[in-house]
C-alpha positions in Angstrom: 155.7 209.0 55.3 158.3 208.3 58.2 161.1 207.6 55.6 160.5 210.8 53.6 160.4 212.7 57.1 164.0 210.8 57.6 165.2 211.7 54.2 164.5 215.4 54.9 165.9 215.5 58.7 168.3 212.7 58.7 167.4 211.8 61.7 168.4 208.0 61.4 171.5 207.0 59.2 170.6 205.1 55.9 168.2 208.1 54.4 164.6 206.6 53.6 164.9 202.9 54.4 166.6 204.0 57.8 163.9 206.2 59.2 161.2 203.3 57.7 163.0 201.1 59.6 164.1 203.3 62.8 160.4 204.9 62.8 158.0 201.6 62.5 160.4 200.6 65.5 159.7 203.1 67.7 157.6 206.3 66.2 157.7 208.4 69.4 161.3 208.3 69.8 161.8 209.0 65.9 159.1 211.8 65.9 160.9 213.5 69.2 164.4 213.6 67.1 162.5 214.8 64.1 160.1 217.1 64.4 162.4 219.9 66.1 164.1 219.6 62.8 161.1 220.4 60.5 159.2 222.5 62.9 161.9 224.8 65.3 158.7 225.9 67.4 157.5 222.3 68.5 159.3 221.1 70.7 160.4 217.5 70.8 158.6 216.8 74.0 155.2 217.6 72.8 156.4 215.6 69.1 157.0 212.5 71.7 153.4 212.8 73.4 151.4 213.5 70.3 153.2 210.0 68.8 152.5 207.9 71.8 148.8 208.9 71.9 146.7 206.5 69.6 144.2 209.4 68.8 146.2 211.7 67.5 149.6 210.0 66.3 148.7 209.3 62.7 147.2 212.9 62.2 150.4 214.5 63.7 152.5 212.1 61.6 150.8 213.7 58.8 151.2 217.2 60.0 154.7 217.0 60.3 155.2 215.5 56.5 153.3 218.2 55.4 154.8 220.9 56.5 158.1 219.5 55.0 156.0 219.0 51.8 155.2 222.9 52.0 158.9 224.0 53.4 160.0 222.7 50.0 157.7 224.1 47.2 156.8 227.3 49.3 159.8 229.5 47.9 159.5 230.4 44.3 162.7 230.1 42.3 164.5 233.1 41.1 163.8 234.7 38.1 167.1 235.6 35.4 166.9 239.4 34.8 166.9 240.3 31.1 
């Protein structure tokens, strides 16, 4: 999940295999660099605390690769007049 986060944000260099290998190293720092990205209204503060907590960092994680998930199939393509 952390790599296709990356591949959307490029947050870390290298695409997937950099954010799998930048997140599992330190999710809080990847997830404060991130999430402003995906989600303009959270800010990368609140992204850092929600990561660090144990309680809540896997369900954020989660929150965050879903909204990319609806981000791209949200918008309906265009339709070739006849």
């Amino acid at each position: 999940v952390i790599g296709d986060i990356n591949s959307k944000t490029q947050t870390c260099p290298c695409g997937f295999v950099g954010g799998c290998t930048c997140g599992c190293c330190c999710m809080p720092c990847f997830m404060f660099g991130a999430t402003p990205k995906v989600m303009p209204d959270e800010t990368g503060l609140r992204a850092l605390c929600c990561s660090c907590m144990p309680c809540t960092s896997c369900c954020y994680l989660e929150q965050v690769y879903r909204e990319i998930v609806i981000i791209k199939g949200s918008s309906p393509s265009q339709m070739e007049m006849k």
